[in-house]
C-alpha positions, 0 to 999 in steps of 0.5 A: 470472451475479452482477453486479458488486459495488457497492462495494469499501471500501478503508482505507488511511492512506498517501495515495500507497498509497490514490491507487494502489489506487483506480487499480487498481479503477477499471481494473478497473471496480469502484466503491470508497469510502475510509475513513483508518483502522479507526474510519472503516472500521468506521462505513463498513462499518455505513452503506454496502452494500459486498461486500468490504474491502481493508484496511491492517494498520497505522494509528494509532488503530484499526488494520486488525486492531482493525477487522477484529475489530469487523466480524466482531462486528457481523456476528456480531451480524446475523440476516443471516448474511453474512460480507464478505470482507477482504483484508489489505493489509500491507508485512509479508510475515512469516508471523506477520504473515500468521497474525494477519491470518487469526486475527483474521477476515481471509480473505487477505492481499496484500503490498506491493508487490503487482501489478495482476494479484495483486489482480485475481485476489483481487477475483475470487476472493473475490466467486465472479464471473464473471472481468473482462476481463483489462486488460492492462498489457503491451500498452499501450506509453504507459510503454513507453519511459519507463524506457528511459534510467532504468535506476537503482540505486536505483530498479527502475521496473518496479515501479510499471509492473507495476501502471499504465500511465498517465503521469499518474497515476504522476505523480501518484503520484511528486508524492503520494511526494514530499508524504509522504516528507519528512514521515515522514523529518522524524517519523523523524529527531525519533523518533531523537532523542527516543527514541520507538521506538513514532513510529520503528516507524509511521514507517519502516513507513509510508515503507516501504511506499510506498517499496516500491510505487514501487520505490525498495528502496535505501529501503524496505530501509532504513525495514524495517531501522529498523522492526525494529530493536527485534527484530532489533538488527542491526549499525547503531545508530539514528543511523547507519541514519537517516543511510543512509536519508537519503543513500539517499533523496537519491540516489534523489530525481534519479532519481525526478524524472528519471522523473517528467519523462519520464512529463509528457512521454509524457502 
C-alpha cells in the first residue's frame, strides 16, 4: 500500500477560493503548502517534496499556465524522471481553456465551482492511492437547517453546502467574500472608467470566480459577461453591465449576511 502523500501545493491568489480548498484537504487528511502566484509556486515546487499541485489558471504576475510550463522544464531537466501531477483549477469551463491546460503540461482540470467529492476523486486518481474514507457531507446535519428559510434568488446555498458542512468555516468563508468582493467591485468600476480592458478582464474573473464557489450566480454571471465582453460584445455596454453587477451584488448582500447569521448561530 502507498502511503499517504505529504504535501499537496496548492496556488491560488483569491483568498476566499485558497481558504475553500485548504478545508476540503484537511477534510480529507492531506497535508497541503500554499503559494499566491506562479513565481512562488515554481520556487516551491524546487524546495519543498510535494506529490501533486492544484493549480489556478489565472493570477497576475506568473499565471498558472507560465508555472506550469517552467515545472515541467525543471522536471525535464532532473535525472529523476519524475513527472508531478497538476490539476488545473480554472473558472473557465471553456473547451479552449481546457485544451491549453493540457498543452501546456497540465494532467487534468477541475472547474469551479467544483465539489468536494469532484477533487476527492482527482486527488485519488492522480496519486494511484488506495481510496480515502469517503467524508461524508450528506450525512452531517450541522448545516442541515441553516438553508431551510434562506431560499434566494439570488443565492443557491447548496452550493457552498455541497463542498462544506462546518458553520464556521463558511463563515469564515462569507466574512473572507465579503473582504474581497468590495475591492474588485471598486478595481472593476475604475477599469470601466478608464478604459483598461486588461484590469476589467482579472477583475471580473477573479469576483467571478469566488462568486460562483459561494453560489450567488445572479453575480458571478454578470462578472462572466464583463470578462468576455471583448470577444463576445453582447447586448449591454460596459457601463451598463457595471451598473447590474452592482445592483445584483446589493441585492445579494441581505441574503448572504442572513446566511451568515444563521451559520453563528448553528456553530
Amino acid at each position: 500500500m502507498m502511503s499517504k502523500p505529504r504535501q499537496v501545493l496548492v496556488v491560488e491568489d483569491n483568498q476566499m477560493n485558497l481558504e475553500l480548498v485548504c478545508y476540503m484537504l484537511e477534510e480529507m487528511d492531506y497535508e497541503y503548502i500554499v503559494a499566491e502566484d506562479g513565481a512562488v509556486a515554481v520556487e516551491k515546487f524546487k524546495k519543498d517534496d510535494v506529490s501533486l499541485i492544484l493549480m489556478d489558471c489565472h493570477m497576475a504576475g506568473m499565471d498558472g499556465f507560465q508555472a506550469t510550463q517552467e515545472i515541467r522544464r525543471i522536471e525535464g531537466e532532473s535525472s529523476t524522471g519524475r513527472r508531478v501531477p497538476i490539476i488545473a483549477l480554472t473558472a473557465n469551463a471553456v473547451m479552449g481553456d481546457k485544451n491549453k491546460c493540457l498543452e501546456v503540461g497540465m494532467d487534468d482540470y477541475l472547474s469551479k465551482p467544483f465539489k468536494f467529492d469532484q477533487l476527492q476523486g482527482l486527488l485519488e486518481k492522480w496519486l494511484a492511492m488506495e481510496k480515502l474514507p469517503t467524508v461524508l457531507l450528506a450525512d452531517d446535519d450541522r448545516v442541515s437547517e441553516i438553508s431551510e428559510n434562506s431560499a434566494s434568488a439570488d443565492i443557491d446555498f447548496q452550493v457552498i453546502e455541497s463542498v462544506c458542512s462546518d458553520p464556521a468555516i463558511i463563515k469564515q468563508l462569507i466574512k473572507a467574500y465579503f473582504d474581497q468582493a468590495e475591492h474588485f467591485l471598486e478595481e472593476i468600476r475604475c477599469a470601466a472608467d478608464n478604459d483598461d480592458i486588461n484590469k476589467l478582464i482579472f477583475s471580473a474573473h477573479t469576483l467571478k470566480s469566488s462568486s460562483a464557489n459561494l453560489g450567488i450566480n445572479n453575480v458571478a454571471q454578470t462578472c462572466h459577461d464583463l470578462e468576455y465582453w471583448h470577444l463576445e460584445k453582447g447586448e449591454l455596454s460596459i457601463p451598463l453591465l457595471v451598473s447590474r453587477l452592482e445592483k445584483e451584488f446589493a441585492s445579494a448582500v441581505p441574503a448572504l449576511k442572513n446566511y451568515e447569521r444563521r451559520c453563528c448561530e448553528k456553530s
